[in-house]
C-alpha positions as CSV (number, residue, x, y, z in Angstrom):
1,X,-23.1,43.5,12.9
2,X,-25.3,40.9,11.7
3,X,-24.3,40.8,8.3
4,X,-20.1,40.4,9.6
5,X,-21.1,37.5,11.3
6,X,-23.0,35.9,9.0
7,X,-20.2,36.8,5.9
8,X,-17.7,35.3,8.9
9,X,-19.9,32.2,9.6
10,X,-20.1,31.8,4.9
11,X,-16.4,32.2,4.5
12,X,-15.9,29.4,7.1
13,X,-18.4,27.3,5.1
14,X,-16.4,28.1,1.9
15,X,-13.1,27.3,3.3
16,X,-14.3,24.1,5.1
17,X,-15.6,22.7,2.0
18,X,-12.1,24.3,0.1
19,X,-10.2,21.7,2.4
20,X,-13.0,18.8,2.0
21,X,-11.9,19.0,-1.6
22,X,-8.3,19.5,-1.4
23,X,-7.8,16.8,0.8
24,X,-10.8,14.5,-1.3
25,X,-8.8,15.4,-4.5
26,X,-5.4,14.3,-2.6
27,X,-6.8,11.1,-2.1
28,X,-8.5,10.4,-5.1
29,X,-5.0,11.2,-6.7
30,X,-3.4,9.0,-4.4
31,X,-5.8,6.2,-5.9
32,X,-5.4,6.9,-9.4
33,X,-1.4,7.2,-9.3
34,X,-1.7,3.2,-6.9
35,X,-4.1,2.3,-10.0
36,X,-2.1,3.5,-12.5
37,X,0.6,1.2,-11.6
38,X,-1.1,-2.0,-11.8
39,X,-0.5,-4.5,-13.8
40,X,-1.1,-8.4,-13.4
41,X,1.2,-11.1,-12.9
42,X,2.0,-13.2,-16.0
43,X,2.0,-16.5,-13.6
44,X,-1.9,-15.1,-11.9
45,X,-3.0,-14.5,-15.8
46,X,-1.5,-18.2,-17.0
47,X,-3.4,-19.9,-14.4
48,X,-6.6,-17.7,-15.1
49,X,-5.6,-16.3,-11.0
50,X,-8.4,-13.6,-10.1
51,X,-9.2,-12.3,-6.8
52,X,-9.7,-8.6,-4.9
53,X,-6.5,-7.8,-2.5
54,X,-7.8,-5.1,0.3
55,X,-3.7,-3.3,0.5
56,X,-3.4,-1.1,3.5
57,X,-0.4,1.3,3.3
58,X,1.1,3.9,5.6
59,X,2.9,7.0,3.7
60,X,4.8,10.2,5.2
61,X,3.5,13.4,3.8
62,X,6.0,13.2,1.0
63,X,4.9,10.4,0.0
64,X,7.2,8.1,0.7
65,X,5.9,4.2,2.1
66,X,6.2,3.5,5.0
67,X,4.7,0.1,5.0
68,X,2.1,-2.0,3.6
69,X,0.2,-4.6,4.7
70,X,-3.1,-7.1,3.2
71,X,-5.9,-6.2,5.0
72,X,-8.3,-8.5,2.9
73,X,-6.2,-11.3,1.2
74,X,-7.6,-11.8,-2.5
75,X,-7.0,-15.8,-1.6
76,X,-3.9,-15.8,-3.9
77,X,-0.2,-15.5,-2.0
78,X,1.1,-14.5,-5.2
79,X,-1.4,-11.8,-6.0
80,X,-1.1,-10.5,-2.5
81,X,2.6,-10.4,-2.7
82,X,2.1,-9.0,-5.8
83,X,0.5,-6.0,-4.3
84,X,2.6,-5.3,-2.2
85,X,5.6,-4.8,-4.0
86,X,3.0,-2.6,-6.1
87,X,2.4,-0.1,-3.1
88,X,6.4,0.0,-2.8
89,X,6.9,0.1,-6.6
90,X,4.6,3.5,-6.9
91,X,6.1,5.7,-4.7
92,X,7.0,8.1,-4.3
93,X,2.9,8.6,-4.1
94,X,1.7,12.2,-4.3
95,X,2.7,15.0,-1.6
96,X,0.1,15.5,1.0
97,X,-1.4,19.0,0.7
98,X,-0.7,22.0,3.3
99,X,-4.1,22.2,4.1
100,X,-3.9,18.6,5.3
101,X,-2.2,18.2,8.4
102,X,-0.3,15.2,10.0
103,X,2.4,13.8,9.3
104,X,1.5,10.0,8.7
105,X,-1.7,8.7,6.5
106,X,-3.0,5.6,6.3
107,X,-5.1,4.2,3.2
108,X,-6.4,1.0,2.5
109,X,-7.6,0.5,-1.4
110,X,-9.0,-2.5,-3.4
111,X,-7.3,-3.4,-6.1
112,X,-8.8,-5.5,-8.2
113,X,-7.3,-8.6,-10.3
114,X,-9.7,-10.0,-13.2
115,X,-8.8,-11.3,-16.8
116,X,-12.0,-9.3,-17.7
117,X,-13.0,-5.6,-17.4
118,X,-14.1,-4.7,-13.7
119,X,-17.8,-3.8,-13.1
């Protein structure tokens, strides 16, 4: 009897940490695709414009946007504004995962404007 439990209690272990990563992976792909879309302003580069906008964005479990907002402004209205067309501009962003339920997920992400490589 012993052993059932404890192969029951391991299996919950390995399936716990199954959906830690599926849903970790989700997100880190949700990142990369956001990241993979940026690109900076041709007015922000001319006037050597830099800053760190903090986006906050709301998307469906298809992926779809639905809304975004600056949680940190980069002290730049054009950078921020930038951004946010950015968020719209990516999506669709990726699906959410099965294993990860809702049906609405919030994410708020740096993203980082420099004329130089970021640290």
């Amino acid at each position: 009897m012993r052993r059932i439990i404890l192969a029951f209690v391991a299996v919950l272990a390995i399936a716990g940490t199954a959906f830690a990563d599926t849903k970790q992976d989700w997100e880190l792909a949700l990142v990369a695709h956001l990241k993979a879309k940026v690109d900076y302003p041709k007015m922000a580069q001319l006037f050597n414009w830099v800053g760190i906008t903090f986006v906050t964005f709301v998307i469906n479990r298809k992926g779809d946007v639905l809304g975004v907002r600056i949680a940190k402004p980069s002290g730049s209205r054009l950078l921020d504004g930038h951004t946010i067309r950015l968020v719209y501009g990516a999506q669709p962003f990726p699906a959410a995962p099965t294993e990860v339920k809702g049906e609405q997920f919030s994410f708020t992400v740096p993203i980082h404007y420099s004329l130089t490589a970021p640290p």
